[in-house]
C-alpha positions, 0 to 999 in steps of 0.5 A: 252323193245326197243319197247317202244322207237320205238314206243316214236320216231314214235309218236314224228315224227308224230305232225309235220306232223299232224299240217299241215292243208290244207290252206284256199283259199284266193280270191281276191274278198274276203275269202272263209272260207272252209276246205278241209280236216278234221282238226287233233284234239287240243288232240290225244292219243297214246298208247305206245307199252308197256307191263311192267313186273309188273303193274305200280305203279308210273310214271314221265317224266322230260325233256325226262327222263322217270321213272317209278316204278313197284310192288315188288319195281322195277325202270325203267329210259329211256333216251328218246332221246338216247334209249340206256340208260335204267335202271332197278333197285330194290327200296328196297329188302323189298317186302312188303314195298310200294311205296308212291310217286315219285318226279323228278327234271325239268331236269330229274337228281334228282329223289326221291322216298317216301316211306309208312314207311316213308323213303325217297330215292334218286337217281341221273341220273348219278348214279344207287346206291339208297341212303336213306336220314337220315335226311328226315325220320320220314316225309311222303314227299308229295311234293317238289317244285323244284328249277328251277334256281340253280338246276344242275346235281350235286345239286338241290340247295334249294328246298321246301318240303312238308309232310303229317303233313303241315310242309314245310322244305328247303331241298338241295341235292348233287349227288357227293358221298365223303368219302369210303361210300360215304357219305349221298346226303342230304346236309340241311334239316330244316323246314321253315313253317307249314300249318294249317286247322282248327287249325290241321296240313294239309298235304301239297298236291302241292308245286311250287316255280317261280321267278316272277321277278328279285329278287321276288319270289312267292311261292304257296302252297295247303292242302285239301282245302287252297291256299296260296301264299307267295312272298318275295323279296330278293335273294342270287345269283339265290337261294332265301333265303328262310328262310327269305321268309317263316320268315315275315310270322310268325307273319302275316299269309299269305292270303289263299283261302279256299274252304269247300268242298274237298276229301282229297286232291287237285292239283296245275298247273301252266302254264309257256311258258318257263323253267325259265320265269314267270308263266302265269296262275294257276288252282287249283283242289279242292273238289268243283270244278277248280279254275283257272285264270291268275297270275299278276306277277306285282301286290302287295298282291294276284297275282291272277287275272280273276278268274273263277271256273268251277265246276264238271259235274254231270253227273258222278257216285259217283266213278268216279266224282273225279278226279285224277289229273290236267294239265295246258296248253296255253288255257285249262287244262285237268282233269283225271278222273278214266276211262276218260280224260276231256279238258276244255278251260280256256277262257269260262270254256266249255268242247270241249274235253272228252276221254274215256279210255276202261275199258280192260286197267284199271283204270287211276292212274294219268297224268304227264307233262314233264314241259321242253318238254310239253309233257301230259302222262297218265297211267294205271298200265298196259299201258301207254298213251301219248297226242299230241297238235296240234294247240292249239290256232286255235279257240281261237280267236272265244272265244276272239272274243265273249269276245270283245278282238279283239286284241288277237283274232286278234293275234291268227289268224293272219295266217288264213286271213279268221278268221282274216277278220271276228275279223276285221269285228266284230270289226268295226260293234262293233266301229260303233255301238258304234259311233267310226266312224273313227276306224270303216272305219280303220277296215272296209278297212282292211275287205273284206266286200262288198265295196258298203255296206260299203260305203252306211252304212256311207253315210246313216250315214252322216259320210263323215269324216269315209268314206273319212277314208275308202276310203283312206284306201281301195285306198292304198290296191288297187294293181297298176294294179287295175287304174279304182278302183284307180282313183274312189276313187281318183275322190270320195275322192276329192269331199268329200275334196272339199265339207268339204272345201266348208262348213269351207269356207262358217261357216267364220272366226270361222272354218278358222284353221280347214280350213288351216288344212283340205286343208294342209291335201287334199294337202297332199292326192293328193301329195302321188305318188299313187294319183300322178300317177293316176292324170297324166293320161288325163282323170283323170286329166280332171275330177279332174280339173272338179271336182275343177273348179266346187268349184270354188276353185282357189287355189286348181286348181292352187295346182293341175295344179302344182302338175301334172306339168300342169305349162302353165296352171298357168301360163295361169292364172296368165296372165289373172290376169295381175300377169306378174310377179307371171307367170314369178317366176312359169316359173323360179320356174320349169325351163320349156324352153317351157314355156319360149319359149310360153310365153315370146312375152306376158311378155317381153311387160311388165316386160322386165327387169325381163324376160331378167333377167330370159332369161340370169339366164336359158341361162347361166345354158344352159336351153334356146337356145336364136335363140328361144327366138328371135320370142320375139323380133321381135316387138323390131326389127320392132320398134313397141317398143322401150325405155326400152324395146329395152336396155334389148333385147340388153342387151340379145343378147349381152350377147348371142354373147359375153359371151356366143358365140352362133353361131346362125345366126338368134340371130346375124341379130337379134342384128345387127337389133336392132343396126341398128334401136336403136344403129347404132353407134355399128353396124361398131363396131359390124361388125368389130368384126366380122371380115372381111371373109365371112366364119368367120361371123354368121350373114348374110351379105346380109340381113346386107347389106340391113340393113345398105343401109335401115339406111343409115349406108354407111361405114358399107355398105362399109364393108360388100360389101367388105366382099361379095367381090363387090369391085366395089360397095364397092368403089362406095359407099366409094367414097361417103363418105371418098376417103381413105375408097375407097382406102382402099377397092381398095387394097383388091382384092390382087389376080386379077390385073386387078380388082385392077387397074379398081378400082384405075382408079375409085378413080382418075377418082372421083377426077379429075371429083369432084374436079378437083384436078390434085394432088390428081388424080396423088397421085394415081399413086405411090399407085398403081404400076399398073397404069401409067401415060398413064392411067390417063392422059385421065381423064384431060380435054384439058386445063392442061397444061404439067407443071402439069405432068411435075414431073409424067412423068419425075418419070414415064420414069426413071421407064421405064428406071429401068425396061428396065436395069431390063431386060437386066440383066435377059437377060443375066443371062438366056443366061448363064444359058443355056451355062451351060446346053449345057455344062452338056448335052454334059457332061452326054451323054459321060458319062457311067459306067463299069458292070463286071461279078460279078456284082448282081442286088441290089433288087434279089441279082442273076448276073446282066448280067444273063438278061436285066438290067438298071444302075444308075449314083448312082450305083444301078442296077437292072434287068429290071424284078427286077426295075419293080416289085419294081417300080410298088407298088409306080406308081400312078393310072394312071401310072399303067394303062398307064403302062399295056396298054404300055405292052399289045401293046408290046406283041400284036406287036409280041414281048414276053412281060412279064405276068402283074402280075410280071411286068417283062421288058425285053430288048434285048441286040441287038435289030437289025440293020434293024430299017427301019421297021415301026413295030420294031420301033413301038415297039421301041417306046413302049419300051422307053415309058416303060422305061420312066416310071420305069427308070426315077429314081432310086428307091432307091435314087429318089423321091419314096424313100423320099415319103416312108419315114413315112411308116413301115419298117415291115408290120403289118401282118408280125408282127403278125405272129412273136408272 
């Protein structure tokens, strides 16, 4: 028995790898519909690897739970998911009794088996004992509608019955065995309604229960030839009250459809997409034909809508022309018929399927489907087959399409581009035939349709509306890359704008709405970012503004120029219509300093009130730099304006200067000019602001100069001679207008006496030539106490008498006599002064220290008299190596070089000197008697000069010391290398 279980899985792997198909290439310039490989069939058939004991005689699969039964009354039940779990049992030990039908619930736990001698049998998943139902016998059961929402393992919960007499009973069922034997399994069972035919009882062949609804239920139930429906409204739980639904029909019949022909019996599918959902579509076997069609579960009174009926071949024989059993999927159901299996599609009744079966295996005997997995078996009494469905709905979309459904087409071939594209052109030939234009251009972008034919379809047609829409539609399909294509469309969907406005300009007042809201949306269209970035490429702009300026539309030139940040163009307009203020708000609006740069000398002439007003809101923001702007006011300057105009440039600049301290020179003369020429009263004012060095001002002082000499402004000529330092000029100048003005710039050069006392001689040489004034020309003297009488006398004519110098020259010689007691006292401080010195002299050369044989050089630490060393009064001593090594690092640039040039003297004089590396000095405790040689006092010499440079000072008590006082105690290469 493994073999079928083997088999059942390697079937199960293989639909998945079947579905896949080979993907239709999609170009770019449109679909290629092709196949490169041969689609696996909507239906195959699988013949299970299995040969039973004994022929088959009933078969069902319920959720993977497989049963069968045999001749002589043997049970077969397969775990299809665990091949583990198999059971084999004996029905009855009666072997001539029959097996009349199987019946098992959705989840494969409930089977019951009917019997001929009208016993009925049931037996659970969970259990291998087979218990009758007393409550059932007597009836012939042919069949059972199951309830989908209450059963579980353990019940059925209310279920429907159906027997060979048309009587419908409500049934319930519990697999729990109570009591020592275990107790009967049927918990109810009383009948609910019968069926009639003709006024005779009819046997009830098909019997489904759905819940179409929350609270609704639909009951559907066939005999040979009837179809009925029962719907009710009202539950208990998930449980339908079923005695109360089958109740309101007891005095009103139920509606039935009737068919005249039939063969004894009939088949009902239903197709539901999931276990516990509504149910979608019926077909109904009867004796003249399937009658399907969809179920509105919405509907009141039938629930049966699109009805077809599709009539038996008559090509088969008159044994093989009934067929045995029905099954129902998505879009087809499938007949079995005794030696063959047909498929047909339910959307247009044709048979695209038929599979014949060899007659080695026998005759079929019925098809199932599990209606959990959906799964379709078949069988024979010595095989058993199983169907695979691949990609059922592949061509649908053909059959919706031929219907004019274009939505569902579209929906069952939305993964296939080129079957999609095909419904979508289909659709907008159907919209254009129909005169639905604009769905039409929607659908026609969406296509691969020649571009040019599509187009040159609507112009034929005049229907500029639709192509601007298929235009539109085509320009946002268009990747970025595609610019030529982008800005085609865009250069043909503004002409078609700019024609539409031109013919609601000219139809008057009566299109004028429809005007406004043609041009909101062209405004629209060329403010997406698509269009946008297209438009800012040159050429595309220069076509465009073509393409508006030959309208003649102002306004949409002017939207477009602003659109694409073309602002000098609008404002180039707006000052050819003498608009000085609409050009200055767009100049505001967008805050371009360029702009303000380029047009400002053009509106400052007009509006010079708002223009400074706009200079100071963009200055303030830092979106200006005011040296740029004084080109603007050059004509202010030069006085070809004045007025109104002259106060707002002053206006400006001072708010330059003083709130927003701009050190631009060029900005600085230009208010000093306009000062000059408008305000000369602020220039002094101005000037002294400034202050008075020459290093502190950003104006220029000589331009300045030339100014105020130009304007006749002397005392602010005064300042800035004096800030040039031109002091003779400055007094020159100021002696003209104020002496005290000139005898406040004779002060200023502090630094050069010389040049302090020429400028005094001026003023007193001015006073006594102007005025003959011989007070005024003397009053010079005690303010300058580098003249003297002597100096000014040469100023008097012959004719002064000496009574006018009387009280200078009696102040001038007690100065004299000051000066002189001055000096004497200096005289002797100085004579002191040096008694003192002679006296230290004397005092330092008797002076000397005591060195003992313990003594250490302060730097080594090793016994200073072990070689030359020197001694400081403060008490260090060093070797004479030691102090020069230690002094070295602290000489200067050019003590170093004297000092090695000193060493490489001494050692070419024959002496050892030491290596300039270590800096060593050395110094000979005797250096001889014979001092006669030239040579040996050369070298002499050369030694003291080398003491003088690193003996000059203690290294540790001197001037070195106190200089290294911010240096590190620990280098920092040495405290690196402590971490």
């Amino acid at each position: 028995m493994a073999s079928i279980l083997d088999q059942y899985e390697e079937a199960m792997s293989r639909p998945a790898a079947s579905q896949s198909r080979t993907a239709e290439p999609c170009l770019h310039s449109g679909i290629v519909n092709a196949r490169f490989e041969d689609e696996t069939p909507i239906f195959s058939k699988k013949k299970i690897n299995f040969t039973p004991l004994h022929p088959i005689t009933h078969l069902l699969v319920c959720n993977n739970q497989l049963c069968l039964t045999m001749e002589r009354n043997m049970l077969l039940r397969i775990d299809l998911d665990n091949t583990e779990r198999m059971d084999e049992m004996e029905i009855t030990r009666n072997q001539d009794e029959r097996i009349h039908k199987l019946f098992l619930d959705p989840t494969g736990s409930h089977l019951l088996i009917t019997l001929v001698s009208l016993e009925t049998l049931y037996v659970s998943r969970c259990s291998r004992k087979i218990r009758t139902l007393p409550k059932w016998r007597s009836h012939l059961v042919e069949s059972v509608a199951w309830n989908k929402f209450a059963g579980t393992e353990a019940s059925t919960g209310s279920v429907l019955v159906g027997t060979r007499r048309g009587m419908i009973f409500e049934a319930e069922l519990n697999s729990t065995e109570q009591g020592l034997f275990g107790g009967s399994p049927d918990v109810t069972f009383r009948r609910v309604y019968e069926l009639e035919e003709d006024g005779e009882p009819a046997p009830v062949c098909c019997l489904e229960m759905e819940r179409i609804f929350e609270g609704r239920y639909l009951v559907m139930a066939t005999t040979r030839k009837r179809l009925y429906q029962f719907v009710a409204t009202g539950s208990e739980g998930d449980t339908p009250a079923l005695q109360g639904l089958f109740s309101r029909y007891l005095d009103e019949p139920p509606s039935f459809l009737e068919f005249p022909a039939h063969f004894g019996y009939s088949d009902l599918a239903l197709y539901t997409p999931k276990l516990r959902s509504s149910p979608r579509a019926f077909a109904w076997m009867t004796g003249a034909g399937v009658y399907y069609g969809s179920l509105d579960c919405g509907r009141q009174g039938s629930l049966l809508t699109d009805t077809q009926q599709w009539n038996y071949p008559t090509d088969l024989s008159a044994d093989q022309q009934h067929p045995l059993s029905i099954t129902l999927t998505q879009f087809h159901f499938l007949l079995l018929f005794p030696d063959h299996l047909s498929a047909v599609c339910t959307l247009n009744g044709q048979r695209i399927f038929q599979d014949p079966y060899p007659s080695k295996f026998g005759n079929l005997l019925k098809m199932v489907k599990d209606p959990i997995k959906g799964t379709v078996w078949t069988y024979t009494d010595s095989a058993v087959f199983r169907y695979y469905i691949t990609q059922e709905s592949r061509d649908v979309w053909q059959m919706y399409l031929s219907l004019g459904r274009f939505d569902l087409a579209k929906e069952y071939c939305k993964d296939r581009p080129e079957c999609l594209d095909k419904v979508q052109t289909k659709q907008a030939e159907h919209y254009f035939d129909v005169g639905k234009y604009a769905e039409s251009a929607m659908y026609y972008a969406l296509t691969h349709a020649p571009f040019e034919e599509v187009a040159l379809k609507f112009v034929k047609a005049k229907q500029d509306d639709a192509l601007k829409i298929f235009l539109c539609k085509k320009l946002g399909n268009l990747k970025s890359e595609e610019k030529t294509q982008i800005a085609m469309l865009v250069a043909w969907i503004v002409e078609l704008y700019l024609n539409r406005l031109g013919e609601l300009r000219d139809a008057g007042e009566s299109k004028i709405s429809l005007f406004k809201v043609t041009r909101d949306e062209f405004h629209k269209f060329l403010a997406q970012n698509r269009v946008k970035e297209c438009l800012l490429a040159m050429q595309t702009r220069a076509m465009i503004y073509n393409l508006i300026a030959s309208h003649g539309d102002v306004q949409d030139l002017l939207f477009f120029a602003t659109l694409i940040q073309d602002y000098e163009r609008v404002v180039l307009h707006h000052l050819q219509q003498e608009d000085y203020l609409g050009a200055l708000e767009v100049m505001a609006k967008h805050g371009n300093d360029k702009l303000f740069y380029k047009f400002s000398p053009s509106l400052v002439q007009h509006i010079p009130r708002e223009v400074v007003r706009a200079w100071i809101e963009m200055a303030r923001n830092g979106k200006l730099e005011p040296k740029r702007l004084v080109p603007a006011l050059v004509g202010v300057s030069h006085g070809v304006l004045a007025g109104d105009l002259a106060h707002h440039a002053l206006r400006f600049l001072e708010f330059c200067v003083e709130e927003l301290r701009v050190p631009d020179g060029a900005v600085h003369d230009a208010l000093l000019a306009l000062y000059a020429q408008h305000e000369p009263t602020q220039v002094l004012l101005y000037l002294e602001r400034q202050g008075s060095s020459i290093e502190l001002v950003h104006y220029d002082p000589g331009a300045a100069l030339r100014l105020c000499l130009e304007h006749g402004l002397s005392r602010a000529a005064v300042h800035l001679y004096s800030i040039l330092e031109q002091y003779e000029e400055a007094v020159d100048l100021a002696l003209q207008v104020d002496v005290e003005l000139a005898k406040q710039n004779a002060d200023r050069p502090e630094e050069d006496d010389e040049l302090r006392r020429k400028l005094w001689l001026k003023i007193a040489s001015h006073a006594v030539e102007t005025g003959q004034d011989v007070q005024q020309a003397m009053a010079c003297l005690p303010n300058c106490h580098l003249l003297k009488i002597e100096d000014v006398l040469p100023f008097f004519p012959d004719f002064v008498t000496i009574d006018h110098f009387k009280e200078a020259i009696c102040s001038s010689l007690q100065d004299y006599n000051q000066h002189i007691e001055e000096l004497k006292v200096e005289m002797e401080e100085a004579t002191e002064s040096a008694l003192r010195i002679r006296d230290d002299i004397k005092e330092v050369r008797n002076r000397h220290g005591a060195v003992g044989a313990q003594d250490r050089c302060t730097s080594c630490g090793f016994p200073l008299l072990s070689r030359g060393f020197f001694l400081f009064l403060c008490g260090h001593r060093f070797h004479a190596d030691c102090l020069a090594r230690e002094v070295f690092p602290h000489l200067s640039s050019a003590k170093k070089t004297a000092l090695d040039e000193l060493q490489q003297r001494l050692g070419d004089s024959g002496t050892p000197a030491p290596g300039k590396t270590r800096r060593h000095i050395h110094r000979g405790e005797d250096e001889g008697a014979s001092a006669t040689d030239k040579q040996q006092l050369s070298r002499e010499q050369l030694k003291q000069e080398i003491d003088d440079i690193i003996a000059a000072e203690c290294i540790y008590c001197g001037d070195v010391m106190i200089k290294s006082i911010d240096k590190p105690l620990v280098e920092e290469a040495e405290m690196s290398g402590w971490l």
